[in-house]
N, C-alpha and C positions, 0 to 999 in steps of 0.2 A: 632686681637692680637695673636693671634691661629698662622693664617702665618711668624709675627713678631716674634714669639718667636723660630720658626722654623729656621726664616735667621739669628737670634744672636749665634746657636748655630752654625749653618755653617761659620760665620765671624768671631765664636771662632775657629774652626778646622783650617780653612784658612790662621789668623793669627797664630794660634801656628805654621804650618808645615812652612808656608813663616819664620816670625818675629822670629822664634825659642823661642818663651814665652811658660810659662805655661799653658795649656789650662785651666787649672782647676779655677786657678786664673780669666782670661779673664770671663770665664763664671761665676765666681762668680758676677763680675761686670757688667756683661751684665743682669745676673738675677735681682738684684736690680732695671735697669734701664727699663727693658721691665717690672718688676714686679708692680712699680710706675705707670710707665702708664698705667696699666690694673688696676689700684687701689686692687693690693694687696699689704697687709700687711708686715711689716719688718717681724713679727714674725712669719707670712704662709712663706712667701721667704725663711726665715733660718731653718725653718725645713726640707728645704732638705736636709740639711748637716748631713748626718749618723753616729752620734757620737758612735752608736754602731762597728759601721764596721769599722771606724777609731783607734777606740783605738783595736780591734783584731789584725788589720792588722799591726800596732804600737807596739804591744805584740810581734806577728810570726817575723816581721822581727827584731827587737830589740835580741830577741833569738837567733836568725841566727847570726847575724852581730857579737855576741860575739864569737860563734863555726868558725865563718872564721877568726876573727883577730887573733884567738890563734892557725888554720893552722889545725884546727882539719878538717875538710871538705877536704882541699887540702888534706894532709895525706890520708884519707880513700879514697876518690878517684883515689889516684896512686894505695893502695892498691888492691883493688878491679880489675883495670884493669889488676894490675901484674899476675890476677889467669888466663887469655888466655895464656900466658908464650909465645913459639913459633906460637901458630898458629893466626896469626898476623889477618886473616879474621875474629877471634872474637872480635877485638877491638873496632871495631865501633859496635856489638851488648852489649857488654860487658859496653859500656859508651851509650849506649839508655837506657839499665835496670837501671842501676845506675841514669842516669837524672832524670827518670821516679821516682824509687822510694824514692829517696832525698827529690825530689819536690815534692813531693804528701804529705812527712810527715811535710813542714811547709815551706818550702823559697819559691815556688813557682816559678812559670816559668822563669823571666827577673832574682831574683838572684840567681839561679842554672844556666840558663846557663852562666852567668856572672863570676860563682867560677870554672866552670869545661870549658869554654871555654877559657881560658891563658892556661892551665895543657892541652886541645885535642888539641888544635892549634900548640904549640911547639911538641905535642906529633906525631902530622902527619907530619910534617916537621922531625922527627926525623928520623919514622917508612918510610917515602915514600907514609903516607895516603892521597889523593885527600882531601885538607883541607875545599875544599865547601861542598864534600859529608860528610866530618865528622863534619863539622859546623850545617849544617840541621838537621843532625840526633841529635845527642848534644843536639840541641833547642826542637825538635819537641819530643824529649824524657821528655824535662823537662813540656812541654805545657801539653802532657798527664796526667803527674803527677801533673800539675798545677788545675786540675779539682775536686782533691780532698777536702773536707770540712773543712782540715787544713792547705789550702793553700789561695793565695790571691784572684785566678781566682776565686778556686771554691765555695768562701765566698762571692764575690762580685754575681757571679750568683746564688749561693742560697737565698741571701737576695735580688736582684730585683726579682726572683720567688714566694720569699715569698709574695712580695706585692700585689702582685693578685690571692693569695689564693694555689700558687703549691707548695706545701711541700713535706717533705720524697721523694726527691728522690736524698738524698746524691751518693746512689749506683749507680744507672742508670746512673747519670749524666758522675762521677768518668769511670762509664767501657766504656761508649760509649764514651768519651775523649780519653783514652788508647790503644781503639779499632782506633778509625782515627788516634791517633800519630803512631801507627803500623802499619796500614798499607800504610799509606804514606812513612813511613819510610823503611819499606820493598821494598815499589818502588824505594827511592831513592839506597836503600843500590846496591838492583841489576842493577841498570841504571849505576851507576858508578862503577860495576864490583868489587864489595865489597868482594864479596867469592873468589875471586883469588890474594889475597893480600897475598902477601911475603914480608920477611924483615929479612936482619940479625943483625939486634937492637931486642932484648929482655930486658923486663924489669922484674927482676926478684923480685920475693916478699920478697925475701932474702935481696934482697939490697935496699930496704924502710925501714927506721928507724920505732921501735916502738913508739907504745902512748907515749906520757906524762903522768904523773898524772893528769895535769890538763885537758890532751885531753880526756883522759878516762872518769874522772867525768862531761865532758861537751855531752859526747855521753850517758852516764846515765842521764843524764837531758832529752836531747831530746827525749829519750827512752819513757820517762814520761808527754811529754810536752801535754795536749789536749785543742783546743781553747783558752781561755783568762790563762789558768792556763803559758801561756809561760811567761806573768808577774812576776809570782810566782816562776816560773824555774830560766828565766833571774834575780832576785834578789840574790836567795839562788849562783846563779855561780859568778855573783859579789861579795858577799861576802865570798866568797871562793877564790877569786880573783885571777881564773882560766883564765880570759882575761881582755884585755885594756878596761875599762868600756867607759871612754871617747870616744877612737876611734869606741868603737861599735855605739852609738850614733851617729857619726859623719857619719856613715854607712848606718843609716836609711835613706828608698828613700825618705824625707820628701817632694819631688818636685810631687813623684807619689802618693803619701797618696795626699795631695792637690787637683793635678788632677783628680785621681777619686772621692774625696767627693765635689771639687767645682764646676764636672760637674754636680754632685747630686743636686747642689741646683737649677741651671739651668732647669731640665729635672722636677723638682718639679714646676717649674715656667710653664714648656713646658704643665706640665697634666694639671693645673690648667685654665688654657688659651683654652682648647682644642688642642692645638697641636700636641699631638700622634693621636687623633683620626685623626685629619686630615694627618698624616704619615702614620697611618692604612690603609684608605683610599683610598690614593696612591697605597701603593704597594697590598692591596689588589684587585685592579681595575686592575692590568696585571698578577697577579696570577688565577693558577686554584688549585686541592686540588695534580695533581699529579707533577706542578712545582714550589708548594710554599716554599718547605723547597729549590731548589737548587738556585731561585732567592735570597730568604735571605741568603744562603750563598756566592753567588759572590756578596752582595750587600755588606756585611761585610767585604768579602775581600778586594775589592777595597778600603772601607772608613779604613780601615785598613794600605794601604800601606800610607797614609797622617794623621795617628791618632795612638792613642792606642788602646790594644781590650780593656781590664777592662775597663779602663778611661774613653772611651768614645764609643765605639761601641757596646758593651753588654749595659751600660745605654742607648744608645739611640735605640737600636733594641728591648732587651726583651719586654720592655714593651709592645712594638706593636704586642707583639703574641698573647695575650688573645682577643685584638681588632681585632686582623687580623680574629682570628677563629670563632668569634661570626659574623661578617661581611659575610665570606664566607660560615657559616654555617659548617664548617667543624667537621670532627671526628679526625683529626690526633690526637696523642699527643703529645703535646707541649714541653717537653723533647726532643724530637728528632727534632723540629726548635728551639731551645735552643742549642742543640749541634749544631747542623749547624752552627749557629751564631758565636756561641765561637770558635770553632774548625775550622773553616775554614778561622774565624779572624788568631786565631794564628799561622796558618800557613803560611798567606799573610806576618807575622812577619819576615820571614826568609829573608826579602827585605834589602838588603844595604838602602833600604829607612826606615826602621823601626830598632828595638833593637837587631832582635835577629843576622839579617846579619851585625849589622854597629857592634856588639860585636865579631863578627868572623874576621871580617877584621881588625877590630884594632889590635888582638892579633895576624892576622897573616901579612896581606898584603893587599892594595886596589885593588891586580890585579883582583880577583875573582867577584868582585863586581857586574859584567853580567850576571856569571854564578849562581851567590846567589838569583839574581832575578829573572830567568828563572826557577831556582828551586820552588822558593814561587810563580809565575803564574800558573805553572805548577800542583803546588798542590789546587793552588785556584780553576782551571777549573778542576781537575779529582775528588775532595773531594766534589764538589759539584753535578757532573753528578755521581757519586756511590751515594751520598746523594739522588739523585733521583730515583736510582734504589733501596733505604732502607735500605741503608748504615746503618744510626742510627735507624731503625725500629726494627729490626729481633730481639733485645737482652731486646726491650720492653714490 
């Protein structure tokens, strides 16, 4: 049952990326039917489903969803770019900070770069910026920021951490995220000749309209917002009726809230069975202790460019670190194959086969679409070999 439970989760991968369904959904039903046949229970089966992580992540982006349909997010983002003024080669550093720390205080990676990549896309078409180089960066600024413990990633990896006893390490998690979105992104900025960019389009701060009142009081919200309290935030801006309540709603990824809690019930199916052990297993038998983090991270990438990370690659990886390192005997620490994990998923992300390239091309053009992939291989294979020279070590 152990290996059955293993091939349900890959004939859910398989089908979402061919059949274009939901994975979360698929596994939910596949959990059921392998969980039946192992004779376990409805009520073991459904406690995979993390109704704590659900209604957070239900909270953060509900929040969000109201500060973009009222244009407050779009606003402060022209803002903020308009302070490079002529020198046109801080633009693509100038919207990395800003991805980074948008995303960190609660939308997370898919909807920041989803609000700021329409606003870079027209804006490279404008300026004459290489809109693959400033697609990447865009993304891989908001993935950094996505690691934070008020964002989606970094809630979904703090709570699989917590399940096998790794706590507190909000921080550690958060800088060594920051740390790979940076310096990936420094490789891309200087690969495509970032620092020699000219343009005579300037965008001047002078000529962005100010706040609103309602955009004002929706950026003192989020000033305020920590954890589940975005509930609390999102009610009081509704009733202040500073945005479209409906349309915020209508907003929420409710496909991806789904998908990452209905892989949850699945991978609750998978422990139950023995199945991580015997994934442990696997990848511990081609591992040693000094190429275990850059295996987990091209393994992640790969199942990456055919999945989600939250959704589905952090649940089905984390858990196999505690097994991996009791197995090998190892001393590493497990934050730094945790970051590998994540961090080199979200970079595989930047693939016209995944969210964060197919969200560059839509808002600009399908021409790039080889070059967006080359970039996310690119970062797959150098994030993992720095990974093995202690990329994510040295700040542990």
């Amino acid at each position: 049952m152990a290996l059955a439970s293993l091939a349900a989760l890959g004939l859910a991968i398989f089908l979402g990326f061919v059949k274009k369904m939901n994975t979360g959904l698929l596994c939910t039903a596949l959990a059921l039917l392998v969980g039946r046949l192992a004779g376990i229970s409805d009520d073991e089966i459904i406690r995979g489903f993390n109704y704590s992580l659900f209604l957070m992540l239900l909270g953060v982006t509900y929040l969000f969803g109201l500060a973009e349909m009222n244009g407050t997010l779009a606003l402060l983002s022209k803002k903020i770019v308009a302070l490079s003024g002529r020198r046109t080669y801080l633009v693509p550093i100038v919207m990395y900070l800003f991805a980074t720390i948008l995303s960190a205080l609660g939308p997370g990676t898919i909807p920041t770069a989803a609000i700021m990549m329409v606003f870079g896309m027209t804006l490279a078409k404008e300026m004459n910026i290489n809109p693959a180089m400033l697609g990447a960066i865009i993304f891989l600024g908001a993935a950094g920021g996505g690691m934070s413990p008020l964002a989606a990633t970094g809630i979904i990896g703090l709570n699989l951490c917590g399940e096998f006893g790794l706590t507190g390490i909000e921080e550690p998690l958060l800088v060594n995220g920051v740390l790979s979105s940076t310096v990936y992104a420094a490789l891309v900025y200087f690969a495509f000749g970032g620092y020699r960019l000219r343009s005579d389009i300037v965008l001047h701060l002078a000529d962005t309209p100010s706040f609103a009142r309602q955009q004002i009081i929706t950026l003192i919200g989020i000033a305020g917002m920590v954890g589940l309290a975005s509930f609390g935030v999102a009610a009081i801006l509704s009733f202040l009726n500073v945005s479209d309540e409906t349309a915020a709603l209508r907003r929420i990824p409710w496909g991806t809230l789904l998908l990452i809690c209905g892989v949850g019930v699945l991978m609750n199916v998978i422990i139950l069975t023995g199945g991580i052990d015997l994934l442990s297993d696997a990848l511990a038998s081609i591992m040693s202790d000094s190429t275990a983090v850059s295996i987990l991270g091209i393994t992640a990438g790969v199942l990456s460019w055919f999945s989600s990370t939250s959704g589905v690659v952090m649940p089905t990886l984390i858990p196999t670190v505690p097994h991996i390192l009791s197995q090998m005997g190892s001393s590493a620490n497990p934050v730094e194959w945790v970051t590998a994990i994540t961090m080199v998923s979200n970079t595989a992300g930047i693939s016209p086969l995944s969210t964060g390239g197919a969200l560059a091309l839509a808002a600009y053009s399908a021409e790039g679409g080889l070059r967006m992939f080359f970039i996310s291989a690119a970062g797959v294979v150098s994030l993992s070999v720095l990974a093995y020279f202690g990329l994510y070590r040295w700040l542990l």
